[in-house]
C-alpha positions in Angstrom: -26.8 21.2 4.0 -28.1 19.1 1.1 -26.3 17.9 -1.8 -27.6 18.5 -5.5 -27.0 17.2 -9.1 -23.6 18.8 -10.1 -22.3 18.7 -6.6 -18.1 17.2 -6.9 -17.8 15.0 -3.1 -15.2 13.7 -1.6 -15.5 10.5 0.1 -12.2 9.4 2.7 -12.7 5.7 3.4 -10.7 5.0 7.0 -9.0 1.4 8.1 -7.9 1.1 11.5 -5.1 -1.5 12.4 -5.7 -3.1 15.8 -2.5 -1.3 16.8 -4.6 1.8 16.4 -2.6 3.2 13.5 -4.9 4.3 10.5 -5.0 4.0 6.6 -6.8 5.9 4.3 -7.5 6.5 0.7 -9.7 9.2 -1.1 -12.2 9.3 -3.9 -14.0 11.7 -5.4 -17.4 11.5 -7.5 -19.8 14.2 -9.7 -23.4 14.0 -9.0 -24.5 14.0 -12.0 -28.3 12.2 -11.9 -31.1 11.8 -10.2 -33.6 14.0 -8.6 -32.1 16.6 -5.9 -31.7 17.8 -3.3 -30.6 14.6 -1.8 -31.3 13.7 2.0 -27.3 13.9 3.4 -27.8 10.7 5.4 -28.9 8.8 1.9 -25.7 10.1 0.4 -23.5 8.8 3.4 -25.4 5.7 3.2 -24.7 5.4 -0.5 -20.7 6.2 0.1 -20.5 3.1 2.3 -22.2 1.1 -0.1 -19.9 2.2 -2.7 -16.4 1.5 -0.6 -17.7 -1.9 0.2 -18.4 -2.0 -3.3 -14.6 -1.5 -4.0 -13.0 -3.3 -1.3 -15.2 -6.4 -1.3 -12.7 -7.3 -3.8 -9.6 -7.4 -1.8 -10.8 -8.9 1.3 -9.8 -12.3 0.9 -6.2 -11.8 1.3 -6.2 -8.0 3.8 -4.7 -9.0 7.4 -7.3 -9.9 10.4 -5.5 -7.2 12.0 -7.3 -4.5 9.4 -10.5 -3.5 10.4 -13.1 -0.4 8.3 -13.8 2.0 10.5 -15.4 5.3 9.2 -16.4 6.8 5.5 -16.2 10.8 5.7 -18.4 12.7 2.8 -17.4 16.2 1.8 -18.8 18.8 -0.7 -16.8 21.0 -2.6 -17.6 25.0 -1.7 -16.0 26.8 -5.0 -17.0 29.9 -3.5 -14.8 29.5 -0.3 -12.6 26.6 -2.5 -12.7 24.2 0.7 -14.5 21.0 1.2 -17.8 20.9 3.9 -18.8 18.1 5.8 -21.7 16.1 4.7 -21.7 13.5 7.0 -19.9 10.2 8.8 -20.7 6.8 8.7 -19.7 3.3 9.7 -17.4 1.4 7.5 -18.2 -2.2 9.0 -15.7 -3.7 5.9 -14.1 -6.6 8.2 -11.2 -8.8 6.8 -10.8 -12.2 8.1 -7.0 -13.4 6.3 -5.2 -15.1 9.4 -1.6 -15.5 7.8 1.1 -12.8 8.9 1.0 -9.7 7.2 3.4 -8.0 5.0 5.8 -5.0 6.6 3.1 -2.1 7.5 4.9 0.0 4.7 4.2 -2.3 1.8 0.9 -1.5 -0.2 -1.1 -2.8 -3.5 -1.4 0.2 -6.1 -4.1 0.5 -8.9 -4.6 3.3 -10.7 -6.9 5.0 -13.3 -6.7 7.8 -16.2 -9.2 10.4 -16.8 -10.7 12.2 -19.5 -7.4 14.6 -18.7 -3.8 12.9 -20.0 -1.9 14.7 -17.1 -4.3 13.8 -14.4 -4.6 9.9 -13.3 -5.8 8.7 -9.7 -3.6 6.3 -7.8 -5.0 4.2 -4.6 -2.8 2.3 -2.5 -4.4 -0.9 -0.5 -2.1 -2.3 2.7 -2.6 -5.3 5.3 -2.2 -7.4 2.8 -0.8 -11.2 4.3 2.4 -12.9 2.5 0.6 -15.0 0.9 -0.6 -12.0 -1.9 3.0 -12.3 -3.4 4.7 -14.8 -4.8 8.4 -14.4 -5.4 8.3 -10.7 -5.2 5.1 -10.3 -7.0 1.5 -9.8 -6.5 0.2 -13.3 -7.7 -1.8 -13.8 -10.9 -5.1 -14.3 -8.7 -4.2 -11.2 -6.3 -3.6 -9.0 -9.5 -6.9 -9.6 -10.9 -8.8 -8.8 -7.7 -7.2 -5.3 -7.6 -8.6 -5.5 -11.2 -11.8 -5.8 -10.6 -11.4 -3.0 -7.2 -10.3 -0.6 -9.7 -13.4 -1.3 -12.2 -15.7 -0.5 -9.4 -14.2 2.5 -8.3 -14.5 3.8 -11.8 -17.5 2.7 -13.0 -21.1 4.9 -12.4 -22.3 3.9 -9.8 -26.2 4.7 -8.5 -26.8 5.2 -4.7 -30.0 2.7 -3.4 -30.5 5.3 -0.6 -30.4 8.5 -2.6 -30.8 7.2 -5.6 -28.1 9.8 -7.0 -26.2 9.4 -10.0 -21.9 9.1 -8.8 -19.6 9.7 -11.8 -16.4 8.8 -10.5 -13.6 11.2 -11.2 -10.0 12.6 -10.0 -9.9 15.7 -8.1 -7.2 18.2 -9.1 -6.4 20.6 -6.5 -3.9 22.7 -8.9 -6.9 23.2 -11.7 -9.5 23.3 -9.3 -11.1 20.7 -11.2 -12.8 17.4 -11.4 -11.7 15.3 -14.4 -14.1 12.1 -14.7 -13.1 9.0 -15.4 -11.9 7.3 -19.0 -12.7 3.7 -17.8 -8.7 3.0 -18.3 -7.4 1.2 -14.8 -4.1 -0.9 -13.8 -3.0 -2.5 -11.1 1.4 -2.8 -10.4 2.5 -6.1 -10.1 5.3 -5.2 -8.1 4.1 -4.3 -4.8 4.3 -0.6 -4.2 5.7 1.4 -1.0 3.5 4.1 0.4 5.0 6.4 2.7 3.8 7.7 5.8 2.6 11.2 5.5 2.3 12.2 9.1 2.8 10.1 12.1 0.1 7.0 12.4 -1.3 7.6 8.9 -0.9 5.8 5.9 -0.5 1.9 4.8 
């Protein structure tokens, strides 16, 4: 399999806790430049580059106890409507924060409209230590570093390996449709409560 300009991916960044329980988020992108068709390994390569792109910002103050593990690549198959493997690769992201970490349920959300009003794209980010929040809130300086995660999950972004054009986008599995980004993003103040979706998944 090789991926081509106008291909929609799906890239599942994994964490693993050192209690073995996981946490993941997805992100999906339109290849929409460069010259195809692109070597798969390039395109995994440039995945990883673009989660440590995104999480870089957040490291500081995510638990010792969270460690990258894997970034999955899909591409969407309209004809069957399902998603195909591209490839797998290491996720070597590696925070260092030594203070205790906030109950396993508690997360950081940022979010992001599209060029659709009715779709937007939500992330949630957990691990984090106590000292993100001050008196019930993220603090000034952890608010602006899910800022800046939330810029570089929406912005372009072009792959060193592949040199592939990503558009960033939200996938919407009721229209069967990508909508890409509007450059809009947030983050909540109020730290946010992701729930477990199946057993050992989620932050």
């Amino acid at each position: 399999m090789s991926v081509i300009v106008n291909d929609i991916l799906k890239v599942v960044a994994t964490m693993v806790w050192t209690d073995g329980n996981i946490m993941q988020n997805v992100f999906n992108a339109l290849i929409d430049g460069g010259t195809g068709p692109f070597d798969d390994d390039d395109i995994v390569a440039d995945a990883v580059s673009w989660m440590d792109n995104i999480y870089q910002n957040i490291t500081a103050n995510i638990s010792d106890e969270v460690d990258g593990s894997q970034v999955q690549v899909y591409k969407y198959d309209a004809g069957d409507d399902d998603w195909d493997e591209v490839g797998t690769g290491a996720f070597t992201w590696n925070p260092a924060a030594a203070p205790d970490q906030l109950p396993r349920g508690v997360a950081a959300m940022i979010y992001a409209r599209t060029s659709n009003a009715d779709v937007q794209g939500k992330k949630y980010f957990g691990g984090f230590t106590e000292d993100a929040v001050t008196n019930g809130l993220y603090s000034a300086a952890q608010v602006t570093q899910l800022l800046a995660c939330a810029a570089d999950w929406v912005i372009d972004f072009v792959g060193s390996d592949s040199v592939a054009d990503w558009n960033p986008g939200v996938w919407s599995p009721t229209d069967l449709a990508l909508y890409l980004m509007s450059g809009s993003v947030g983050a909540n103040v109020i730290p946010a409560y992701q729930r477990r979706r199946k057993r050992g998944v989620g932050a």
